[in-house]
Wavefront OBJ file of the C-alpha trace (Angstrom):
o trace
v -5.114 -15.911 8.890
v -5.634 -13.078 11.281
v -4.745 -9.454 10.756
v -3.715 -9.356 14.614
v -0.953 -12.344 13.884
v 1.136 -9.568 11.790
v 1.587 -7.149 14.223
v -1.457 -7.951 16.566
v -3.415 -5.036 18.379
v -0.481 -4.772 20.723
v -0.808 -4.775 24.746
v 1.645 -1.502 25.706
v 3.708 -2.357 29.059
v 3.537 -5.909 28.581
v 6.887 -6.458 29.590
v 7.008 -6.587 33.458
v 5.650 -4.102 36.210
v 6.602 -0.518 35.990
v 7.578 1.909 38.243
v 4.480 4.968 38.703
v 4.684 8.378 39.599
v 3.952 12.447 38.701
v 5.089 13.770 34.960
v 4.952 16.638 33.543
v 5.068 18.058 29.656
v 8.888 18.574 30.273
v 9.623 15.410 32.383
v 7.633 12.486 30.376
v 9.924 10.595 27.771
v 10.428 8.181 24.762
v 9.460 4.542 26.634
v 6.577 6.086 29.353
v 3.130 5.113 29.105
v 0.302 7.605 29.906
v -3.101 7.930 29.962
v -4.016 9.726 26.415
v -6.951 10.907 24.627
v -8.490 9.240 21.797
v -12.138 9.478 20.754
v -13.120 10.864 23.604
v -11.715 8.054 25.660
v -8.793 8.276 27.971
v -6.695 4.767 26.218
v -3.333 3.909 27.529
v -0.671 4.347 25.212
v 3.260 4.294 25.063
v 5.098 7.377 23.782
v 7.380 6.301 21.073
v 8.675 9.405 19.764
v 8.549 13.403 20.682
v 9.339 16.251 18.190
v 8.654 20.037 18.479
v 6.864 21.477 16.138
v 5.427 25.038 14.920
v 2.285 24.412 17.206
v 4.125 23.353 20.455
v 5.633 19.612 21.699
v 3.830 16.815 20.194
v 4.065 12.822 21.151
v 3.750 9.921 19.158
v 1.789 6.647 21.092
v 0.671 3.775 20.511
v -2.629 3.068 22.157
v -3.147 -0.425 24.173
v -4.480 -3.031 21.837
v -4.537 -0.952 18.835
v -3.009 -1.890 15.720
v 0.719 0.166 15.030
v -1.489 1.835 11.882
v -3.350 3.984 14.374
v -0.639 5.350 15.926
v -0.410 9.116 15.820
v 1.050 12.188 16.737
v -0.793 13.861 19.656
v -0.314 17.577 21.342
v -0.012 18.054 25.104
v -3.333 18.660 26.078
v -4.545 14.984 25.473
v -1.954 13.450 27.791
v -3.539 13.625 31.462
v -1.112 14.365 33.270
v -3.137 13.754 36.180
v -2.866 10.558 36.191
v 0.448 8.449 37.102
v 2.921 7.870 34.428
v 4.675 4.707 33.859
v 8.206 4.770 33.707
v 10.080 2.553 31.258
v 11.966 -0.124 33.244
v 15.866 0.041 33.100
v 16.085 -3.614 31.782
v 14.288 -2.381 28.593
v 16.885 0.103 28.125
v 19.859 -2.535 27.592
v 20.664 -3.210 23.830
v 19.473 -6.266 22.590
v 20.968 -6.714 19.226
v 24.013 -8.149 20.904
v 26.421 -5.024 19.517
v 28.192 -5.200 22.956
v 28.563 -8.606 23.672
v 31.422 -10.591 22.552
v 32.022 -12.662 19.187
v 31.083 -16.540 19.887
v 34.042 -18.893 20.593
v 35.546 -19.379 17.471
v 34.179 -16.211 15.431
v 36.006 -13.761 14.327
v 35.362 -10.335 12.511
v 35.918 -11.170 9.350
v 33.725 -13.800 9.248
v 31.157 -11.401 10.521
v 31.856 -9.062 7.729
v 31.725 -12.075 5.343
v 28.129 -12.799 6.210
v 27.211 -9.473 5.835
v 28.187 -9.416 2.508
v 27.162 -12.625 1.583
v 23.137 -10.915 2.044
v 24.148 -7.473 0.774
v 21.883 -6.544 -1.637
v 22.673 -5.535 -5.453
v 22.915 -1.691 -6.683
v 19.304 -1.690 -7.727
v 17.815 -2.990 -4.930
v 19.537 -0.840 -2.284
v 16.437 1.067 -0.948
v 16.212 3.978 1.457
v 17.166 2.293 5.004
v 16.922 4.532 7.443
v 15.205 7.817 8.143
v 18.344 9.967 8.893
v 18.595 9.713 4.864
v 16.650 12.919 3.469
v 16.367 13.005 -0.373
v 15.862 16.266 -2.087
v 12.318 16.887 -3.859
v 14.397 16.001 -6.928
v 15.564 12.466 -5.612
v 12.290 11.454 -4.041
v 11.689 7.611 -4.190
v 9.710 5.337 -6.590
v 7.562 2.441 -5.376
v 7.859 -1.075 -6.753
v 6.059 -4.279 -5.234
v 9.204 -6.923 -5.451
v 10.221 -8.512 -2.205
v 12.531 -6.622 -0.153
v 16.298 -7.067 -0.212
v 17.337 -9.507 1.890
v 19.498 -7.461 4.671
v 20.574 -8.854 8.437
v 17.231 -7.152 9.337
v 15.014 -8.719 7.571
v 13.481 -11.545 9.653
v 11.811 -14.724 8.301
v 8.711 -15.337 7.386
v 6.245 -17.560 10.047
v 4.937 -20.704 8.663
v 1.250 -20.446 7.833
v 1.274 -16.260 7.278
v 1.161 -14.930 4.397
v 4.277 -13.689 2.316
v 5.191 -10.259 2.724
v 3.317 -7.744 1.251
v 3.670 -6.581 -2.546
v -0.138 -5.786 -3.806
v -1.226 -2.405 -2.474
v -3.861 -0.930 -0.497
v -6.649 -1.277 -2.547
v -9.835 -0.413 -2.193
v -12.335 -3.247 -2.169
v -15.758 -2.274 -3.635
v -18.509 -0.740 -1.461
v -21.239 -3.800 -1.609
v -18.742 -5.959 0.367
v -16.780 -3.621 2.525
v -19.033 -1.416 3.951
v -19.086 -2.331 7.852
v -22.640 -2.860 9.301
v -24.128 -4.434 6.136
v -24.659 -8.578 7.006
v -24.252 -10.967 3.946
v -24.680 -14.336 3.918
v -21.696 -16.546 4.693
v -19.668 -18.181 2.411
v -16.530 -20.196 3.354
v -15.097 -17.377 5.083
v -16.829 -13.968 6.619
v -15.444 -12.046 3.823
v -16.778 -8.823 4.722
v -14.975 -9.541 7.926
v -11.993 -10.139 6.952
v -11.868 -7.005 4.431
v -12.967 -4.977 7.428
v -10.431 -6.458 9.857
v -7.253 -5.464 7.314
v -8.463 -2.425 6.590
v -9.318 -0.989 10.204
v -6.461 -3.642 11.604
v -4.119 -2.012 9.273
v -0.553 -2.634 8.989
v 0.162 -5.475 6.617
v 3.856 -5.509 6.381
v 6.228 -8.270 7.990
v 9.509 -6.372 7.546
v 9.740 -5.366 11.561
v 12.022 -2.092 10.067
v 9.555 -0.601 8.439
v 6.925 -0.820 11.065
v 9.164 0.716 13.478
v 9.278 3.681 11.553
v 7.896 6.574 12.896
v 5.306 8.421 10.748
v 6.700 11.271 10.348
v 3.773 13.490 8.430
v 0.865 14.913 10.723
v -1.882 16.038 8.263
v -1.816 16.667 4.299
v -3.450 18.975 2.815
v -4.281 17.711 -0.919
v -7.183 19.707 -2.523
v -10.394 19.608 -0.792
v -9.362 16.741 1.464
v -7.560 16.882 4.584
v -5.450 13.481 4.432
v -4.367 11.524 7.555
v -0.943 9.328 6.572
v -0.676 5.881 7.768
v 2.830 5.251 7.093
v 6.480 6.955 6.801
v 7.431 8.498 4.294
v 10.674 10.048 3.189
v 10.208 13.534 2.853
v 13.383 16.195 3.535
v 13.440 16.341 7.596
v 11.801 19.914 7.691
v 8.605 18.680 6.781
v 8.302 16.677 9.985
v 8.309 19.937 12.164
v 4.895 20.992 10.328
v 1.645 20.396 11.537
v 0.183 20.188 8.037
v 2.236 19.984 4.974
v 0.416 21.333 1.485
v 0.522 19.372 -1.798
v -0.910 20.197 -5.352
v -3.103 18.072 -6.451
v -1.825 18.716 -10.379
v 1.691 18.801 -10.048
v 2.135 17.283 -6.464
v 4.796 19.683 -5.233
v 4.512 20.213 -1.509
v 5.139 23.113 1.054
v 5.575 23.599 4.332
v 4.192 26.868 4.285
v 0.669 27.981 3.596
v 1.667 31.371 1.929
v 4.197 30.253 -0.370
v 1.760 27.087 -1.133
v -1.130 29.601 -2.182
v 1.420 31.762 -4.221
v 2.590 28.696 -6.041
v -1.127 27.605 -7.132
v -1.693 30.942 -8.530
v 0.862 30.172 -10.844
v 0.608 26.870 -11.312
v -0.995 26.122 -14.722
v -1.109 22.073 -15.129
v -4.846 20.609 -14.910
v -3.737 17.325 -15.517
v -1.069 14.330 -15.409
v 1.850 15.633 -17.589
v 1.488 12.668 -20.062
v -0.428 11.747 -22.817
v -4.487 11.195 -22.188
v -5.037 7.456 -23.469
v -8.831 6.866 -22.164
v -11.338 8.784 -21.679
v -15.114 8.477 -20.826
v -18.355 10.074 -18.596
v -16.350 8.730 -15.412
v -13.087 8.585 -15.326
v -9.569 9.335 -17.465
v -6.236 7.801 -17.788
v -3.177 9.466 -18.508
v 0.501 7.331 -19.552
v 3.010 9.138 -17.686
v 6.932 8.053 -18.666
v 9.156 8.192 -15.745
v 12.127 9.023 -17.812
v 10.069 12.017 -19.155
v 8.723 13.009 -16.091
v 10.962 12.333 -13.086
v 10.178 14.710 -10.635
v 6.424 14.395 -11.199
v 6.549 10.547 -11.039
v 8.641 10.983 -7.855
v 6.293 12.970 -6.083
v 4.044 10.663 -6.823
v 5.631 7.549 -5.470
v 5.912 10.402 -1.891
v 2.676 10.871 -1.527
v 1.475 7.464 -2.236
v 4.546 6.112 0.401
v 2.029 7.638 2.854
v -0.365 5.091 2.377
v 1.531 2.051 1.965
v 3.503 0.716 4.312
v 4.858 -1.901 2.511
v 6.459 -0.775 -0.187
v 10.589 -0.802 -0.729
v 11.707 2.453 -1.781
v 13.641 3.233 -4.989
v 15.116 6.342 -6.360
v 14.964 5.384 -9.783
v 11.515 5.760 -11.768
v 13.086 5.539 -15.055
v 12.204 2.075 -16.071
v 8.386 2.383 -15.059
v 5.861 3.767 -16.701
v 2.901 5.238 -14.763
v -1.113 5.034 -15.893
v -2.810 7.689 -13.514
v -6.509 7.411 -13.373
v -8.497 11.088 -13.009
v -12.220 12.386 -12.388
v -12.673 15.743 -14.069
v -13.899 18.819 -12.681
v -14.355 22.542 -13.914
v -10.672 22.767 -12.083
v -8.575 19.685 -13.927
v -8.278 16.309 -13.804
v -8.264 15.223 -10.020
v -5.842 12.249 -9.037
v -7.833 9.287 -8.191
v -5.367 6.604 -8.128
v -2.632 4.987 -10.254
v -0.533 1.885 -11.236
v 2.818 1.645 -11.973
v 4.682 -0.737 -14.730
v 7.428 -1.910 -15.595
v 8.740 -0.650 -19.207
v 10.474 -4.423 -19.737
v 9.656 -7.146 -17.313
v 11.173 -10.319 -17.357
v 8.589 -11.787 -15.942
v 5.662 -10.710 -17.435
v 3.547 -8.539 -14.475
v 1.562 -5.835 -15.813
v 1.439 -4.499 -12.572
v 4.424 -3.249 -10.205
v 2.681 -0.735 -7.669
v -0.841 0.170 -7.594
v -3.016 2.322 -5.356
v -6.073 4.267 -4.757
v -5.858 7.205 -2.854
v -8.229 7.054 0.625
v -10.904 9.344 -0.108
v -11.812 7.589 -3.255
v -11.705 4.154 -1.506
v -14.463 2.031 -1.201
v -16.164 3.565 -4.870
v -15.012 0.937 -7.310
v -11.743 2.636 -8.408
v -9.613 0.002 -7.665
v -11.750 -2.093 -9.543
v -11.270 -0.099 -12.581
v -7.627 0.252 -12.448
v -7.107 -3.738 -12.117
v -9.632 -3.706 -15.133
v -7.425 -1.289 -17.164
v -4.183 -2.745 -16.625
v -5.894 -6.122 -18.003
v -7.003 -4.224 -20.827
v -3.791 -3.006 -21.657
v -2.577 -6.589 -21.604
v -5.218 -7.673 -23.635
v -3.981 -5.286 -26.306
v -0.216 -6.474 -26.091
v -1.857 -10.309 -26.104
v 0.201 -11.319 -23.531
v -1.478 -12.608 -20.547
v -0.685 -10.117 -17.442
v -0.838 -10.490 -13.210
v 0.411 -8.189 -10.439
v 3.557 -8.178 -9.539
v 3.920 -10.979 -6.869
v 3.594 -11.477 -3.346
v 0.249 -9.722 -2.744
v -0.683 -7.587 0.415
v -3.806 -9.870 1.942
v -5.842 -6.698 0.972
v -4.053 -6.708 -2.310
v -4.763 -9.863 -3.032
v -8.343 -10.263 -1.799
v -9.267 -7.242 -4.286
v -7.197 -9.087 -7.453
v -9.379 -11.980 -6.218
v -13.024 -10.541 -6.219
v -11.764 -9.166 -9.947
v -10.353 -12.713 -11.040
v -13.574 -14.544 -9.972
v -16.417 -12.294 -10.908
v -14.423 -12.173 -14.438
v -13.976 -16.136 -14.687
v -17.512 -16.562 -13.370
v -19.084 -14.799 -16.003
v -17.247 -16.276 -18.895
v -18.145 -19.567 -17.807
v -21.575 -19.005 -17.656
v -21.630 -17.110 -20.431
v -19.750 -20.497 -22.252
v -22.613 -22.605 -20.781
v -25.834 -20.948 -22.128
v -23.580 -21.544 -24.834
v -22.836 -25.055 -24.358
v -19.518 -24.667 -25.067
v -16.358 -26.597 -23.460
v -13.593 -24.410 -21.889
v -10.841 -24.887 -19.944
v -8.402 -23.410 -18.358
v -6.413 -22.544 -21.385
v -9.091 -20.513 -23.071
v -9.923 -18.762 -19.783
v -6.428 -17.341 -19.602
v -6.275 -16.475 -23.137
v -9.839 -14.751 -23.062
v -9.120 -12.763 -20.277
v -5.268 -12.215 -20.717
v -4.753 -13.509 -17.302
v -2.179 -16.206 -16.450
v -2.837 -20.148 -15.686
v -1.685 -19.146 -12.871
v -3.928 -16.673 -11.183
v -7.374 -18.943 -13.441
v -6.016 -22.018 -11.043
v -5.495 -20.258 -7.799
v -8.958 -18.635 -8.292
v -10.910 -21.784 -9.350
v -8.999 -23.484 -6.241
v -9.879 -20.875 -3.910
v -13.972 -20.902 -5.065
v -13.871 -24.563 -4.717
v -14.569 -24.832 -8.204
v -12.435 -27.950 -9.523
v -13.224 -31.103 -8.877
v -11.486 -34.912 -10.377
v -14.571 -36.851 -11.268
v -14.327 -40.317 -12.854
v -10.864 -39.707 -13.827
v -11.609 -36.075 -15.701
v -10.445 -32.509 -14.001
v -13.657 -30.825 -14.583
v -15.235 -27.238 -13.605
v -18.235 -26.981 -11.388
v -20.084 -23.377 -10.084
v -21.600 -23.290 -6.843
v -25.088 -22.690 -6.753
v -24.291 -19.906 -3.894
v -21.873 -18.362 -6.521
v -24.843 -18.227 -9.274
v -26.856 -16.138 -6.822
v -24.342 -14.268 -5.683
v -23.770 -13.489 -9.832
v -27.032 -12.451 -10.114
v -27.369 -9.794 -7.225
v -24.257 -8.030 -8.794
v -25.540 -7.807 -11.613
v -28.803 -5.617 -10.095
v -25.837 -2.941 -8.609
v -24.330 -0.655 -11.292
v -21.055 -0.949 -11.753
v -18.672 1.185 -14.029
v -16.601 -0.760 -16.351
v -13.869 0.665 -18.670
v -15.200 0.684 -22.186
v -12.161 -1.394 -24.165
v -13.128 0.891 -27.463
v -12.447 4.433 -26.035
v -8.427 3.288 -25.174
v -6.356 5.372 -27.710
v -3.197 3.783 -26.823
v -0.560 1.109 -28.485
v 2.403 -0.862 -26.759
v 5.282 1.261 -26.594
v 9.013 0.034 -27.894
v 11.877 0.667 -26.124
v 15.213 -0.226 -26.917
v 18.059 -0.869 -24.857
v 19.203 2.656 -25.071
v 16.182 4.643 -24.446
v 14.885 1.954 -21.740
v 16.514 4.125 -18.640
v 18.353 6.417 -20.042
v 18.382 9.372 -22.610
v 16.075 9.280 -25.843
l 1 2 3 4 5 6 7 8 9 10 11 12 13 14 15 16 17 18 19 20 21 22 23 24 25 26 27 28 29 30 31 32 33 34 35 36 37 38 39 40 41 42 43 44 45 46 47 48 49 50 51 52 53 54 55 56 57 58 59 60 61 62 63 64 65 66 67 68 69 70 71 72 73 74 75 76 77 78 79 80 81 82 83 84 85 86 87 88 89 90 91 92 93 94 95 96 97 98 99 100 101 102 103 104 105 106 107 108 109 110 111 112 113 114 115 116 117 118 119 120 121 122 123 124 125 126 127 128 129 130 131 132 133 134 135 136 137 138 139 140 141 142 143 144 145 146 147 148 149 150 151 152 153 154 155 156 157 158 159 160 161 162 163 164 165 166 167 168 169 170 171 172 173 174 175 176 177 178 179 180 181 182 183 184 185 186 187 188 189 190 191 192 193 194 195 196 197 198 199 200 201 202 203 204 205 206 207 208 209 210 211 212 213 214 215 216 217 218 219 220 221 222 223 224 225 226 227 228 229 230 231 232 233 234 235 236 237 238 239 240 241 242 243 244 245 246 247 248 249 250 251 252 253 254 255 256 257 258 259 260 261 262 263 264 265 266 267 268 269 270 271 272 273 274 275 276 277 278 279 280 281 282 283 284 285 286 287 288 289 290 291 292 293 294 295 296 297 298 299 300 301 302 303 304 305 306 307 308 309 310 311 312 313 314 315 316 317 318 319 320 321 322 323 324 325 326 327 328 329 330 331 332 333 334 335 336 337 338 339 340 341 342 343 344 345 346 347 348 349 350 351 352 353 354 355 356 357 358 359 360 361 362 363 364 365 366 367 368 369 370 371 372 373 374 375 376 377 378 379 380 381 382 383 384 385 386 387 388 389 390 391 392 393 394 395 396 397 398 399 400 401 402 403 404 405 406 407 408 409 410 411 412 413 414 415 416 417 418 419 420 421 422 423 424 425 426 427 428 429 430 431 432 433 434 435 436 437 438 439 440 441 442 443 444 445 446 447 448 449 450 451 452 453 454 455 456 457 458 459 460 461 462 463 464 465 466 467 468 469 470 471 472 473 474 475 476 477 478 479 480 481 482 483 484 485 486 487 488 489 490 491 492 493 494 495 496 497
């Protein structure tokens, strides 16, 4: 499947001639498409939204033929006003959700209202639907990967894509993504496809959400100035500021620089406020409880809203527990990334919501944390998977993990000469049937001969086996996790301990 069949690299002022003419900062509005600065380039693009900020009027546009995850906020001074403006054409104005027109012959209201209800969605799955809701710092959302609730705006799925997304943005290792490095084909151009959903962006099918305007400009998070790629709800104030400021430690954010730099001289946390379950040259974990730690865990699930576009929103983190993965420095533990799980699931994902921050893409992180949370399972011996559907990107990082995993213990069973199957892989590697048969299916690595199911590897995988192995690669060390399943009971679950 193609990226572009999601949300394509969309054509602005595709819908009919427009009228041109003269603007001006003052004159040009929501719907007009202008000639507008990007990378040196003059790119049409269609302003979507305007806001004033501290730093003067700013626009947001989306450029001709690229994808809605590039759209961004732009100042004055890159619109050419120069050039004509085109105006958007009254027929584009009309409503088209059919709020005006009249009930079909033989409706009536209540029926209307029925059907409503009939798709109204239960207490805990009522996420944050529009943008006009602010939540305090105190009610900021949490992040699961379950399907949206299905609501009248929700529209169906087209045959042949792929479900809506539910993995996260991962980052896929360096060897494969890195753009400009060739490898050898296999059934697909894999590099190309990781590079096309990472620079084509936008994975999610829920039309809402990618309407929504991202509201955030620039973050300022440590030593990294962050770009977000996606909405996210912070209080309304925040959207007037050109750069917002968040601790790295205990991920409270300002709007202002002065009261930002008087809060970090009093801030004293270096690290996750949880308990420190792993620890080695590399990298730490920490076991954050969201009961314990609401307002942390909150912030959390705000900052990493930024980067996922995907995600439904929830104001209760309560029932998840969150393992947050850290590099130290002489200054703390600096966030990496994280996963998110569930304190009781039904049906037995080890994973809910998972993400690595965008400066530490690309490094092997996300590796790590789909090797921890595996570990973890390991330890309960139960046999764990990501919450289901996957993002594409999700999914083609759970995939590298699943076969490079599954490849080696069958080799390593055939210098052996032992007999495996599919049973013992899952129960080796605490993964379910399953994810073992979607990944043998998807290597083309089960074949019916003579009336047996049997398991065959690909010469092209063998070599492929051996190059990795010549590239380092940082592994979590199962011996160095300090950490047992916790119990919860009915009453301590959500609520008070």
């Amino acid at each position: 499947m193609s990226p572009g069949t999601l949300n394509g690299d969309a054509q602005v002022g595709s819908d009919g001639p427009r009228q041109k003419s003269k603007a001006t900062p003052d004159s040009i509005r929501v719907g007009c498409i202008a000639w507008v600065e990007k990378g040196g380039q003059a790119r049409r693009a269609e302003i979507l939204s305007i806001k004033d900020t501290k730093s003067g009027r700013q626009f947001y546009c989306n450029f001709d033929n690229f994808n809605k995850r590039l759209d961004e906020w732009v100042p004055v001074k890159r619109i050419d006003f120069e050039q004509d403006v085109e105006w958007p054409n009254p027929d584009k104005d009309k409503p088209k959700d059919g709020k005006n027109k009249k009930a079909p012959s033989g409706g009536t209201k209540k029926n209307a209202v029925s059907k409503k209800a009939q798709k109204r969605p239960g207490k805990r799955e009522q996420s944050v639907a529009s943008e006009a809701v602010t939540p305090h710092p105190d009610f900021a959302d949490s992040m699961r990967t379950s399907k949206a609730p299905s609501t009248p705006r929700d529209i169906e799925v087209k045959a042949g894509e792929t479900p809506a997304a539910g993995g996260d943005d991962m980052d896929v290792d360096d060897d494969v993504a890195t753009p400009g490095i060739k490898k050898e084909e296999e059934e697909f151009s894999r590099e190309a496809e990781i590079e096309k959903l990472r620079t084509g962006g936008s994975m999610t099918q829920n039309p809402t959400e990618l309407a929504r305007i991202r509201n955030i400009s620039k973050v300022q998070f440590g030593r990294y100035d962050l770009f977000p790629w996606y909405f996210s709800p912070y209080p309304e104030s925040f959207t007037q500021e050109d750069v917002i400021f968040i601790c790295e430690f205990c991920l409270l954010y300002y709007g202002d620089q002065k009261s930002f730099h008087r809060h970090r001289a009093k801030c004293t946390l270096q690290h996750p406020p949880g308990n420190e379950i792993y620890r080695d040259d590399y990298v730490s974990f920490f076991e954050i409880d969201g009961r314990r730690q609401r307002t942390w865990c909150r912030n959390l699930c705000l900052l990493s809203k930024m980067f996922l576009d995907h995600k439904t929103l929830y104001y209760d983190v309560d029932p998840f527990l969150f393992y947050v993965m850290t590099q130290k420095s002489e200054k703390g533990h600096h966030l990496v990334g994280y996963f998110s799980k569930e304190k009781e699931c039904a049906d037995g994902y080890n994973v809910a919501c998972i993400l690595t921050l965008p400066q530490y893409q690309r490094k092997g992180f996300g590796r790590l944390l789909i090797q921890f949370s595996y570990e973890l399972s390991k330890i309960e011996g139960r046999q764990g998977s990501p919450e289901k559907p996957l993002s594409d990107l999700g999914l083609l990082s759970y995939r590298q993990y699943w076969s490079e995993n599954i490849l080696d213990l069958l080799m390593d069973s055939n210098e052996r000469d032992e007999k495996v199957s599919i049973e013992s892989i899952s129960q080796s590697l605490s993964m379910t049937h399953q994810d073992v048969e979607h990944t043998l299916q998807a290597l083309k690595m089960q074949v019916y001969h003579k009336g047996e199911h049997k398991l065959v590897i690909p010469q092209r995988l063998i070599e492929q086996r051996e190059k990795s192995k010549l590239k380092q690669k940082h592994l979590i060390d199962s011996e160095r996790i300090q950490w047992k399943p916790p119990i919860f009971t009915a009453a301590n679950r959500t609520w008070g301990w």
